[in-house]
Structure formats: C-alpha cells, structure tokens
N, C-alpha and C positions, 0 to 999 in steps of 0.2 A: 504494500500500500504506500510505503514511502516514496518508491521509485516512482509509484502512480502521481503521487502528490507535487515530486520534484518535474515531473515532464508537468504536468497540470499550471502550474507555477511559471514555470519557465514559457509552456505556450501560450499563458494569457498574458506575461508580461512581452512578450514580442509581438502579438498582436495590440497591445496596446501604445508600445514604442514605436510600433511600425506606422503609428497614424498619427502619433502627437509625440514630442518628447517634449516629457515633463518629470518634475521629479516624484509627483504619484505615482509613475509607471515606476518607475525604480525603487519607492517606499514599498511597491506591491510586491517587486521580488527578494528585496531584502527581508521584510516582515513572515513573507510564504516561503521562503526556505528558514529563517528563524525558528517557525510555528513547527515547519516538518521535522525539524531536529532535536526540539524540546519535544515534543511528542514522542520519537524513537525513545531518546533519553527516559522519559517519562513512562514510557512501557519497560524499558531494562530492570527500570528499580521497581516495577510489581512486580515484574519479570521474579527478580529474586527476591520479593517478600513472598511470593508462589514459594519455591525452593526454599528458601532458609523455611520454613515454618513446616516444612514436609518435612528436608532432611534434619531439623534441630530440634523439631519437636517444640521449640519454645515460642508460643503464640504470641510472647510480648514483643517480641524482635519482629516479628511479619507485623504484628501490629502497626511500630513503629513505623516500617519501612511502609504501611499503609498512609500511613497519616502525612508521612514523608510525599510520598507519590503525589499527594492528594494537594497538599501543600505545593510540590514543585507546579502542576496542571495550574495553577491560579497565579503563582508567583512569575514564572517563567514561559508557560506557553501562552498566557494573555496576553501580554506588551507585545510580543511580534504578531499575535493575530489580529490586536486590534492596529499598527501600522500596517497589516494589509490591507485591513479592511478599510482604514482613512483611504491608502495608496490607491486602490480600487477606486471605492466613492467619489475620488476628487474626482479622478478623470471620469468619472462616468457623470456625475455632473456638470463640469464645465463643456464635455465634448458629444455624449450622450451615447457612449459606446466605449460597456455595456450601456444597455437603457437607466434615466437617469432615476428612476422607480429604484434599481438596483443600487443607485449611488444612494440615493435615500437610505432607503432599509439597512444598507450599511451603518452610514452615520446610528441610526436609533441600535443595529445593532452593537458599534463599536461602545458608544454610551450603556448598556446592558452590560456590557464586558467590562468599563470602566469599572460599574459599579458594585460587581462579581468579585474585581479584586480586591475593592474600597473595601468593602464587606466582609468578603473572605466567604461567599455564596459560593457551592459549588453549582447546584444546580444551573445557574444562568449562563455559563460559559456555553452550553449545548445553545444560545441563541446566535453564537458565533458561528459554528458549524453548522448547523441549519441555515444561515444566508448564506456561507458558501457551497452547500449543496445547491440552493437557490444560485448563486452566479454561475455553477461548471452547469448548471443546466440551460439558463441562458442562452448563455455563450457557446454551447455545445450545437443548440435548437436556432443561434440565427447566426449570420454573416455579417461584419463588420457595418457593410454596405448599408443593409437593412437597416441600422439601425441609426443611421444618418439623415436619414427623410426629413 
C-alpha cells in the first residue's frame, strides 16, 4: 500500500505541477510522502506491540507500545497530512483542478485534523483519509481538462 500511496503522490503532484507551479503543488508532495512514511513507521511499532506481547507475554509493554502507536498517528502522521491537504486545497482552489469543492472539503478537513491533534482525538484523523479517498477518486474519475471549464 505504501508503494501505492508513493506512485498516488507522486502522480497527483505532476499533474498538478504540470498545469500550475506553485508551491501547493510541492507542499502536496512533501506532506504525501511525509504522511506515507509516518504511516509505514506507525505500522512497524504495532507491528511489534503485535510480537513483543505474543512472544513476552507481558501485556504492559504491547500496551505501551499501543499507546505509543496511537500517540505517534496524531503527533506525526497529522502535520504532513494536513500540508497535503493545504498543498492540494490551494491549488485546487485558486486553479480549480482538482475541483474547487475538493479544495474546500480539504480546508474543513485539514481544520478537523488541526483539531485531532489540538485535542489528542483519535477518532477524527479518519476525516483526513476519507477526503483523500475523496480526491484519488476524483482525480482518478476526471481529466485535468475537464475540470477547467
């Protein structure tokens, strides 16, 4: 899924370099390769709260490393996903591609995610990833062209 996420990343920020450079397009790849590698990172260490708590037997250490996980997903995969989602939004507002709906829903979602971290919410981060399910579908379903009208 990584590899999916780094191609994913990489073709939306060339289609969006390729019609405007600005430095949204570039917040967007910075932030979405940040977001994919605190994520990897962020699965290793359940990864071995999984293991240590099978092979140690000692549920306070998986614990830990729970709370740990759970703690990095807010601390560190937020800040890069809410600069993609700014990187994104700008240009899809100023230029309207993506659609500028999708730069919206950004903006409200990166502010969700703000407030995810402010808080220390887990649940609202999933409003992050849910608009970007929303943009790779987009951007999947139309052509640049299209959405220049």
């Amino acid at each position: 899924a990584s590899v999916a996420g780094l191609f994913f990343v990489g073709g939306l920020h060339q289609r969006l370099a390729g019609q405007v450079s600005s430095a949204g397009a570039w917040a967007a790849l910075a932030g979405g390769i940040g977001t994919v590698i605190a994520v990897l990172a962020g699965s290793a260490i359940m990864e071995a709260a999984a293991t240590v708590d099978s092979l140690a037997g000692d549920p306070q250490v998986a614990k830990a490393l729970w709370l740990l996980e759970h703690g990095f997903f807010n601390a560190l995969v937020g800040p890069p996903l809410i600069v993609f989602t700014l990187g994104i939004s700008t240009v899809a507002i100023k230029h309207g591609d993506p659609p500028r709906w999708v730069g919206w829903m950004g903006v409200v979602s990166a502010a969700g995610l703000t407030l995810n971290i402010a808080l220390g919410l887990g649940s609202l981060a999933v409003v992050g990833f849910v608009w970007v399910l929303v943009l790779a579908i987009v951007v999947t379903i139309s052509s640049p062209r299209e959405q220049h009208s």
